[in-house]
OpenMM code with the backbone's topology and positions (N, CA, C; nanometers):
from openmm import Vec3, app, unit

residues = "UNK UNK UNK UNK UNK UNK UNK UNK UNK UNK UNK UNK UNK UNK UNK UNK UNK UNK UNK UNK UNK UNK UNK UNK UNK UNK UNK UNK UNK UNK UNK UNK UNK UNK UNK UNK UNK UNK UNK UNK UNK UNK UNK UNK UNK UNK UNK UNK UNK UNK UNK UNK UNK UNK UNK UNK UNK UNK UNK UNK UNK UNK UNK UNK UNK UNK UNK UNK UNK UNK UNK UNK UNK UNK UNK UNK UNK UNK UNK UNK UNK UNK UNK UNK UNK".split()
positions = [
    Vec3(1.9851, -12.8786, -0.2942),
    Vec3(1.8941, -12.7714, -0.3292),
    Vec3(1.7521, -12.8225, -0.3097),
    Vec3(1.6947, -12.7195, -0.2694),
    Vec3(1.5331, -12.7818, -0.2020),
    Vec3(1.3611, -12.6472, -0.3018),
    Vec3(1.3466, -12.7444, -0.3381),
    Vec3(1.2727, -12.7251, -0.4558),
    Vec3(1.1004, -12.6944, -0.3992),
    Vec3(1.0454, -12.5431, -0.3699),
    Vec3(0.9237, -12.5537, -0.2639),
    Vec3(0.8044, -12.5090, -0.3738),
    Vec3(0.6926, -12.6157, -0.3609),
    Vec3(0.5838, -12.5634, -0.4264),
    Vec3(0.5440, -12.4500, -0.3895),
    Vec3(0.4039, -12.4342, -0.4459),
    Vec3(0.3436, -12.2599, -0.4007),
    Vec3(0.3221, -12.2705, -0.3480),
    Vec3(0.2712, -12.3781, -0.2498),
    Vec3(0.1971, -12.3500, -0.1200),
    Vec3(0.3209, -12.3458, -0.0149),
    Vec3(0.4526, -12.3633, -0.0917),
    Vec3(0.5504, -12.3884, 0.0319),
    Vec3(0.6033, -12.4764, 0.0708),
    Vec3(0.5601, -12.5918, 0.0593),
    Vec3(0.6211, -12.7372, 0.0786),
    Vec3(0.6751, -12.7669, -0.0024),
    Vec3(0.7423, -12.8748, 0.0578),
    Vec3(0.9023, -12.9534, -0.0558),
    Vec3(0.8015, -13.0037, -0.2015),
    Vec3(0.8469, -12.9542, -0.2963),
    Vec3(0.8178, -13.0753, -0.4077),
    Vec3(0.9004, -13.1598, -0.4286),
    Vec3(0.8520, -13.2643, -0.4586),
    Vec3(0.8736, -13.4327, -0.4666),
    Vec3(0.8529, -13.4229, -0.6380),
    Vec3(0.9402, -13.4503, -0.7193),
    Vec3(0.9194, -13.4710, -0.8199),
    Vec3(0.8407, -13.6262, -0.8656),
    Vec3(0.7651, -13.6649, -0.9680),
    Vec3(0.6784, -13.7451, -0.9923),
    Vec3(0.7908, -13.8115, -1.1293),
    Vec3(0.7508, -13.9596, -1.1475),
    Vec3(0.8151, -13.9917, -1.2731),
    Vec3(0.8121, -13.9174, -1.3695),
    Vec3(0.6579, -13.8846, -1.4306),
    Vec3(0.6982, -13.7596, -1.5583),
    Vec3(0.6437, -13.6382, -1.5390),
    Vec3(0.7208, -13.5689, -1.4163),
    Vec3(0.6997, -13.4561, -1.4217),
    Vec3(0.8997, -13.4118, -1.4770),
    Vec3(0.9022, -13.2710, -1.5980),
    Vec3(0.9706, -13.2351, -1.6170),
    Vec3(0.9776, -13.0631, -1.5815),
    Vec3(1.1000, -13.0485, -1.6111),
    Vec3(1.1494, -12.8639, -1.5959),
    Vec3(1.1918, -12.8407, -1.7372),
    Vec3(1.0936, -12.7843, -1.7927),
    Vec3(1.1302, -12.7518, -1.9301),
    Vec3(1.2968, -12.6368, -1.9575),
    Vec3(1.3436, -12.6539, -2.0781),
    Vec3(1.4476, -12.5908, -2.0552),
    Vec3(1.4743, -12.4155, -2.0397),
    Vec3(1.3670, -12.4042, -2.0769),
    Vec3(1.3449, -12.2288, -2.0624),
    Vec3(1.3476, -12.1870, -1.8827),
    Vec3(1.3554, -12.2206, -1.7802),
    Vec3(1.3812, -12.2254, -1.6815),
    Vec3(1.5571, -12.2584, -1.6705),
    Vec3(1.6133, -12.2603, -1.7162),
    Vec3(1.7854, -12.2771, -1.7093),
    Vec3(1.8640, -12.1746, -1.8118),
    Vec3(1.9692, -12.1179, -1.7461),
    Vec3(2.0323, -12.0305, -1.7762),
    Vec3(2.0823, -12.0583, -1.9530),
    Vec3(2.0567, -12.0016, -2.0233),
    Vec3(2.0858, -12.0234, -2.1848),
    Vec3(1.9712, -12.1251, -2.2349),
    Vec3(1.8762, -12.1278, -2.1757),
    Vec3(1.7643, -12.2464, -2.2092),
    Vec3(1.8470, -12.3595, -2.2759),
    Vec3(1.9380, -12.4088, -2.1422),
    Vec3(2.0258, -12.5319, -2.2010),
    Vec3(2.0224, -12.5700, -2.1128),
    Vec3(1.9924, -12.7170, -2.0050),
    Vec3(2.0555, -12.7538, -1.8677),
    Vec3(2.1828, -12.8276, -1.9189),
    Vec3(2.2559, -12.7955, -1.7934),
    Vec3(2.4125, -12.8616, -1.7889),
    Vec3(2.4076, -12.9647, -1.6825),
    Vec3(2.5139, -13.0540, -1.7213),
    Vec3(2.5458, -13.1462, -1.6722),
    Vec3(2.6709, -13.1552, -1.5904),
    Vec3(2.6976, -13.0278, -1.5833),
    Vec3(2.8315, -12.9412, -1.5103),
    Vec3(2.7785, -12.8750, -1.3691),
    Vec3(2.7848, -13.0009, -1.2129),
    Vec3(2.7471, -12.9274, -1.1208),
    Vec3(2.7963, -12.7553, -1.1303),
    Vec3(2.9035, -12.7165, -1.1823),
    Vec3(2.9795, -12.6159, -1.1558),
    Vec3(2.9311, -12.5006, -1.2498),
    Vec3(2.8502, -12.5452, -1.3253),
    Vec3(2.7600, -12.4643, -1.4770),
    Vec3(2.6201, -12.4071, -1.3794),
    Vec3(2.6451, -12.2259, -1.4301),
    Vec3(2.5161, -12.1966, -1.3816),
    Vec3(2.3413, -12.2513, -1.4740),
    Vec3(2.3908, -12.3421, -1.5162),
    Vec3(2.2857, -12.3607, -1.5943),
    Vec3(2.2810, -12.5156, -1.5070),
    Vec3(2.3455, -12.5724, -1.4057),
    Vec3(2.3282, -12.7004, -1.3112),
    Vec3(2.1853, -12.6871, -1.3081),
    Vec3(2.1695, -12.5886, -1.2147),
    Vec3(1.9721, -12.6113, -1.1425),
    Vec3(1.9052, -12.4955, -1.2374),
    Vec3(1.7604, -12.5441, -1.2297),
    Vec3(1.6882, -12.4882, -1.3046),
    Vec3(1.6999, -12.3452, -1.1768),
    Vec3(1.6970, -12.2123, -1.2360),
    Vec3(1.6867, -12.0775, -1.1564),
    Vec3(1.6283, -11.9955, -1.1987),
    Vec3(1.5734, -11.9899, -1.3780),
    Vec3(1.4791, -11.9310, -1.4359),
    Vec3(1.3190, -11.9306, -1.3993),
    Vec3(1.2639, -11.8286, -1.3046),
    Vec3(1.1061, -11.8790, -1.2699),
    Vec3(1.0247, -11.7367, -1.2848),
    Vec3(0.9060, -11.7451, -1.3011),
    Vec3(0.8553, -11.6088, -1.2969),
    Vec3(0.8574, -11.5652, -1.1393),
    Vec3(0.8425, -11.4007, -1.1376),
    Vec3(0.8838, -11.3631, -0.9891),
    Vec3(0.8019, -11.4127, -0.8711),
    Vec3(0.6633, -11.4483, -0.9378),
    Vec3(0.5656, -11.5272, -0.8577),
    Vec3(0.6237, -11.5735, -0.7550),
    Vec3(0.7019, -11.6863, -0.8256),
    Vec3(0.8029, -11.7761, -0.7204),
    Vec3(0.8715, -11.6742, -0.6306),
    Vec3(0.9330, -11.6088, -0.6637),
    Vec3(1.0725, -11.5384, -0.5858),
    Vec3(0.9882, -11.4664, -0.5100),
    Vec3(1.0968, -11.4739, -0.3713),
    Vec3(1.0382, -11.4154, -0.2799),
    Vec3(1.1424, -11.2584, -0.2732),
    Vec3(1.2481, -11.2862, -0.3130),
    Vec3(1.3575, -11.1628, -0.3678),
    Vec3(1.4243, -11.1911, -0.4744),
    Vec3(1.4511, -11.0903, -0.5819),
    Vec3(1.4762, -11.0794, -0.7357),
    Vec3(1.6087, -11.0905, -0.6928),
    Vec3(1.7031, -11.1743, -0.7128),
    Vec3(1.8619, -11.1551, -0.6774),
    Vec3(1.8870, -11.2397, -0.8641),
    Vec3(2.0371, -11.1343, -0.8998),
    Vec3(2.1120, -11.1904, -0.9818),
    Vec3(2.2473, -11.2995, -0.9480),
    Vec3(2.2007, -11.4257, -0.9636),
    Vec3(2.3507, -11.4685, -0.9152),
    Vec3(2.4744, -11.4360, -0.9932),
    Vec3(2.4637, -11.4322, -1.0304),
    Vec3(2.5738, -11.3817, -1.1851),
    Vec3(2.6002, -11.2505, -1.1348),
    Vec3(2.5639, -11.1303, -1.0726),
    Vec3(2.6273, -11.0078, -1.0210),
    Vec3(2.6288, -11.0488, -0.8857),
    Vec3(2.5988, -11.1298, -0.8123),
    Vec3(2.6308, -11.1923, -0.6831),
    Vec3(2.7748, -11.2345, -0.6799),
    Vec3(2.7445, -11.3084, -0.7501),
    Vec3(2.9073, -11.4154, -0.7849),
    Vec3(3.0146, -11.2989, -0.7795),
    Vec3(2.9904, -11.2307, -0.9032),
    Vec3(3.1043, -11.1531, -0.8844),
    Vec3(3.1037, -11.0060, -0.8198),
    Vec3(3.0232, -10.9870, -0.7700),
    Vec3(3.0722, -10.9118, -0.6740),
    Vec3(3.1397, -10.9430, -0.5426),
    Vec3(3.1151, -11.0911, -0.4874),
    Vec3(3.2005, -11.1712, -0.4456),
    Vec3(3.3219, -11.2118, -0.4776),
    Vec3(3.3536, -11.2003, -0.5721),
    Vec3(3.4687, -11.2204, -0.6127),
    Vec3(3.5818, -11.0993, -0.6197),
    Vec3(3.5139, -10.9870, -0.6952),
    Vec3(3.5797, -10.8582, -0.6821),
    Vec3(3.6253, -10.8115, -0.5380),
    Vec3(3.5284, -10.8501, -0.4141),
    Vec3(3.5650, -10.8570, -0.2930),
    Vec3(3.6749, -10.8994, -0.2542),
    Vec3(3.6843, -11.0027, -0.2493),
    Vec3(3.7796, -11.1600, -0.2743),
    Vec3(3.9180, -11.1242, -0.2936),
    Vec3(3.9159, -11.0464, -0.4117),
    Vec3(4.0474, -11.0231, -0.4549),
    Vec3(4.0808, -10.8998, -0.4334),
    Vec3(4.0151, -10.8127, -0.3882),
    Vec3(4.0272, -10.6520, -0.3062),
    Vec3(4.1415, -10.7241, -0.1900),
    Vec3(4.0786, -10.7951, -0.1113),
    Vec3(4.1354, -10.8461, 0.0432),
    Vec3(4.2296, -10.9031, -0.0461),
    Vec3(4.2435, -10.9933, -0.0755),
    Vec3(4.4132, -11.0586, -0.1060),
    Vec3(4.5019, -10.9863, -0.1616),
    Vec3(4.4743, -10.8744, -0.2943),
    Vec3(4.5310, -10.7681, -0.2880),
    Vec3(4.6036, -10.6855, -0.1415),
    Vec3(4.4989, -10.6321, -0.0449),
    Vec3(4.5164, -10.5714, 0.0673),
    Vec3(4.6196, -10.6399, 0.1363),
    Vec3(4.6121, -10.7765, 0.1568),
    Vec3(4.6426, -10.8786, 0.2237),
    Vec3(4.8336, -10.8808, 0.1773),
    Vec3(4.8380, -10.8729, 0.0536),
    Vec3(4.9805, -10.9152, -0.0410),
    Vec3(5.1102, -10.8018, 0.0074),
    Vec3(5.1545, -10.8537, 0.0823),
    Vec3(5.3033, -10.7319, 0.0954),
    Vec3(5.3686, -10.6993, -0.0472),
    Vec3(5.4153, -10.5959, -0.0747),
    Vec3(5.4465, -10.6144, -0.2548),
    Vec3(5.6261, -10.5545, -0.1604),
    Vec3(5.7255, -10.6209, -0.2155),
    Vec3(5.8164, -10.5711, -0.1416),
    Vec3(5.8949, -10.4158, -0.2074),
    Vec3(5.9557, -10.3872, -0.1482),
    Vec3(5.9590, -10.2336, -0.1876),
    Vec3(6.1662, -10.2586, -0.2456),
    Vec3(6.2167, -10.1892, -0.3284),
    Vec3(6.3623, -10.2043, -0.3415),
    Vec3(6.4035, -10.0458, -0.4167),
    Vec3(6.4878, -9.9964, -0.3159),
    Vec3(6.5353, -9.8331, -0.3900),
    Vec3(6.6505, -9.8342, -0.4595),
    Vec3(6.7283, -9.7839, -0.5548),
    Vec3(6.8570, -9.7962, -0.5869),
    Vec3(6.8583, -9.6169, -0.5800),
    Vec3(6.9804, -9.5984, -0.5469),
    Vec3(7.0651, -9.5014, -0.5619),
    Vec3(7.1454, -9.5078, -0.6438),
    Vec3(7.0863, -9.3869, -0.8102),
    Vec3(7.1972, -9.3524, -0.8947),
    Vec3(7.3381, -9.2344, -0.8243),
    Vec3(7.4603, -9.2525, -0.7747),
    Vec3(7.5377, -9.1685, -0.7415),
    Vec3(7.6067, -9.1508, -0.8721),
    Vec3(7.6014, -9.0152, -0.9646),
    Vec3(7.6604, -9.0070, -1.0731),
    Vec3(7.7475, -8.8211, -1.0296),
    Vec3(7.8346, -8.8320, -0.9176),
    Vec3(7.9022, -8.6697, -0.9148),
    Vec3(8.0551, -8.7335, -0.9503),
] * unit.nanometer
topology = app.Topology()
chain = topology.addChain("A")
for resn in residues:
    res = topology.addResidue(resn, chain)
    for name in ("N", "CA", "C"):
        topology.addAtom(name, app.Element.getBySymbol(name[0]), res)
């Protein structure tokens, strides 16, 4: 992940420069690459160049996801015939 000042260029973090925790999802950082709270993603829109939710990203990706494998799944079909004359 590539971290761009305002003017646009890479920031280089400095020994004590920090990301306070109000910039991370639950104003908690995790230590769980796999935790949306991994990278700081909280910024005012200043920064953003487009307002995206990853959290309705994610899963609308996902709801996708499982539409197709649904689609994808043969469900097999079996008839019985009650003959009761």
């Amino acid at each position: 992940m590539s971290i761009l000042s305002v003017d646009g260029s890479p920031w280089q973090p400095k020994m004590h420069d920090v990301v306070c925790s109000a910039h991370f999802v639950g104003n908690i950082p995790s230590k769980n690459p796999n935790s949306p709270a991994y990278f700081p993603t909280l910024f005012p829109n200043i920064y953003k160049k487009k307002s995206i939710n990853e959290m309705q990203q994610y899963d609308r990706h996902n709801c996708y996801r499982d539409k197709q494998r649904k689609c994808n799944t043969v469900i097999p079909f079996t008839m019985t015939i009650n003959d009761s004359n």
